[in-house]
C-alpha positions in Angstrom: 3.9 -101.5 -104.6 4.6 -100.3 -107.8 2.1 -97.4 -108.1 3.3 -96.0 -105.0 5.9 -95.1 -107.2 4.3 -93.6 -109.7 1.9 -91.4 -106.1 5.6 -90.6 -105.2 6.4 -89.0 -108.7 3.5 -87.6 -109.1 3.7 -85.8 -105.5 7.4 -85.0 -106.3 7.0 -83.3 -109.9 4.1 -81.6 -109.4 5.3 -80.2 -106.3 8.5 -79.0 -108.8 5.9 -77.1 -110.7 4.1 -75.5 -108.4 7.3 -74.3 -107.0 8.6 -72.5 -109.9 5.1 -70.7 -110.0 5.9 -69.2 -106.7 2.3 -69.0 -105.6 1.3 -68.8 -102.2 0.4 -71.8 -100.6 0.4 -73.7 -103.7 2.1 -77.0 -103.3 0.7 -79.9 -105.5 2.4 -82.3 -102.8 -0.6 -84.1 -102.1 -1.8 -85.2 -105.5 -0.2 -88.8 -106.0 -1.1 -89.7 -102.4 -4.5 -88.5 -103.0 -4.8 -91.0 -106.0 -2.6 -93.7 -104.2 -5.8 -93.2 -101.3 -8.2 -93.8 -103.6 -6.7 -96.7 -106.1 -5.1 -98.8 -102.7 -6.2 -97.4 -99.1 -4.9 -95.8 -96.3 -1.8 -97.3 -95.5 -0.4 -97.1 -99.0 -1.1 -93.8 -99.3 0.7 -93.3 -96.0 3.5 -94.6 -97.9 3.9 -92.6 -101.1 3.4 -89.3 -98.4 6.0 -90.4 -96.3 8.5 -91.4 -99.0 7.3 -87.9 -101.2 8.6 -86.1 -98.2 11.8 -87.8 -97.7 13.0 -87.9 -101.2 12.0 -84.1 -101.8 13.6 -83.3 -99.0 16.7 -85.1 -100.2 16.7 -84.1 -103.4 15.5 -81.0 -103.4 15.5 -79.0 -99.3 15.9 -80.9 -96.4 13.2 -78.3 -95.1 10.2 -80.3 -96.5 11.2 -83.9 -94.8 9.0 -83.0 -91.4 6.2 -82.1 -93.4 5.9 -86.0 -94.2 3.9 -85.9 -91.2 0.9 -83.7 -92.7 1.6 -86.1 -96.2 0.8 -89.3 -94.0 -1.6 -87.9 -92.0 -3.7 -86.6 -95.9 -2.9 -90.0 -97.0 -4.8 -91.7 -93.8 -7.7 -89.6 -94.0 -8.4 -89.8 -97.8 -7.5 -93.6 -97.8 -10.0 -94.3 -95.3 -12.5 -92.2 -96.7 -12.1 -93.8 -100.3 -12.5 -97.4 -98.5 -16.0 -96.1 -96.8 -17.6 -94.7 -99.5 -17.3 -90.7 -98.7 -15.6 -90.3 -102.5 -18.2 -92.1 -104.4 -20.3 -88.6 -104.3 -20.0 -85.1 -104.8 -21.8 -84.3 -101.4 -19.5 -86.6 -98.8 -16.4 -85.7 -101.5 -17.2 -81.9 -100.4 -17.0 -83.1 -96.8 -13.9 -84.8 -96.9 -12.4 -82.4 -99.0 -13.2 -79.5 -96.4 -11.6 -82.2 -93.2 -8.4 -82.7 -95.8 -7.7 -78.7 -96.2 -8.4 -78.8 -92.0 -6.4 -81.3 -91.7 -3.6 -80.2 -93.6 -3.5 -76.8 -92.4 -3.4 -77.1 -89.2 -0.5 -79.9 -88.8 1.2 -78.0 -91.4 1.2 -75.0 -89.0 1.6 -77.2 -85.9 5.4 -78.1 -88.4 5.7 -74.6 -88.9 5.3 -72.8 -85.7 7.3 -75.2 -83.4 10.2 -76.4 -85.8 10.5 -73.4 -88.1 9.5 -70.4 -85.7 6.7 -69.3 -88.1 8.7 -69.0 -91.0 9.9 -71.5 -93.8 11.1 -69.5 -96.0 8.0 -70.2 -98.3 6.0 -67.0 -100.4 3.3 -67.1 -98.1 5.8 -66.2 -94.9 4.9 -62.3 -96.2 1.4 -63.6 -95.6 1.9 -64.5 -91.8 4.4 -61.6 -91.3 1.4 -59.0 -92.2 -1.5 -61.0 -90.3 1.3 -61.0 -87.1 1.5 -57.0 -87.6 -1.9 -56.2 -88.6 -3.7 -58.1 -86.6 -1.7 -59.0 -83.4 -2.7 -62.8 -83.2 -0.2 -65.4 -82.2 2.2 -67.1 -84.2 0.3 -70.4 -84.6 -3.1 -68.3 -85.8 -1.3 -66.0 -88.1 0.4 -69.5 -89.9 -2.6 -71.7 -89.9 -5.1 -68.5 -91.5 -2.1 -67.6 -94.0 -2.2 -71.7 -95.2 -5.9 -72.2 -94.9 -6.5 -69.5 -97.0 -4.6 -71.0 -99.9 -5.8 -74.3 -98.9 -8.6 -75.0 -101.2 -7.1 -73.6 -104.2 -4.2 -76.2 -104.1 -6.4 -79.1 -103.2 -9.3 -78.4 -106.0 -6.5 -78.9 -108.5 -4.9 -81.9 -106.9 -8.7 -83.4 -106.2 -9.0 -82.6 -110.0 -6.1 -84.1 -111.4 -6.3 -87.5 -109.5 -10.1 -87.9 -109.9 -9.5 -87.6 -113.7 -6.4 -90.0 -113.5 -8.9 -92.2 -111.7 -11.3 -91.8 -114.3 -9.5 -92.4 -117.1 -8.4 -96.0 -115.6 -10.3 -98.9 -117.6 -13.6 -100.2 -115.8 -12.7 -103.4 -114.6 -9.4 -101.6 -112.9 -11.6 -99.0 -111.3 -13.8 -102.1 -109.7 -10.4 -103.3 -108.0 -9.9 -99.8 -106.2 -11.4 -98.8 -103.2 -13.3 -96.2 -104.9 -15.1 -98.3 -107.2 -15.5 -101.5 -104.7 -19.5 -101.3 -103.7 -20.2 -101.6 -100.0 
């Protein structure tokens, strides 16, 4: 229980940082749930999402606290991934890593469309406000193509970062994780 502590600060200040880049559709939100996935399973990284989102949204904007949905939903996906094998290589990594950004985006934009009108006051709104104009698609389209875009760039560096947290655990601690149990 204690290291989904450490997912929930980990989530919490890297989100801080990415923030003060002001970035587009960087968030760094995901990264301690990614890692609580992969060191204890699905349910616990259910946890340090849902508990990410709620303290964030406490501390820091009250805006982010129904986005704990697309933190669980990341954490369920990787967790169960990590306990079947699909992060042991770089091929079915790829695979889950292209579901997670699907994933992600689009109950991200499901939040963002229906509670939020399209707009959450984040630097990539400017995004959906041009692909509305430009392009005339619907709200829902113009959110989820402005996120996915982004998407991979801000996952790459949170699959980065926990991977070489992971890595740099002893051996016999890395056994004891889903991702280094042998099926």
């Amino acid at each position: 229980m204690s290291f989904v502590v450490v997912g929930i600060a980990l989530n919490i200040v890297a989100s801080r940082l990415a923030t003060l880049t002001g970035l587009p559709g960087i968030y760094m939100d995901l990264m301690g749930t990614f890692l609580t996935a992969l060191i204890l399973g699905p349910w616990w990284a259910a946890a340090t999402g849902f508990f990410t989102n709620i303290l964030n949204g406490i501390m820091f904007s009250p805006v982010g606290i129904p986005f704990a949905i697309v933190n669980v939903a990341f954490g369920l996906l990787t967790g169960y991934a990590a306990e079947h094998g699909w992060t042991k290589t770089w091929p079915k990594t790829a695979v889950v890593f292209i579901l997670s950004c699907l994933i992600v985006s689009f109950t991200a934009s499901i939040i963002v469309v229906f509670l939020f009108g399209g707009a959450t006051g984040a630097p990539q709104d400017i995004i959906v406000f041009a692909l509305l104009s430009a392009t005339g698609w619907g709200m829902f389209s113009s959110v989820f193509i402005a996120d996915i875009v982004g998407k991979p760039i801000d996952m790459i560096i949170e699959y980065a970062v926990a991977f070489a947290i992971l890595r740099a655990l002893p051996g016999e601690y890395r056994l004891k994780t889903p991702y280094g149990k042998k099926k």
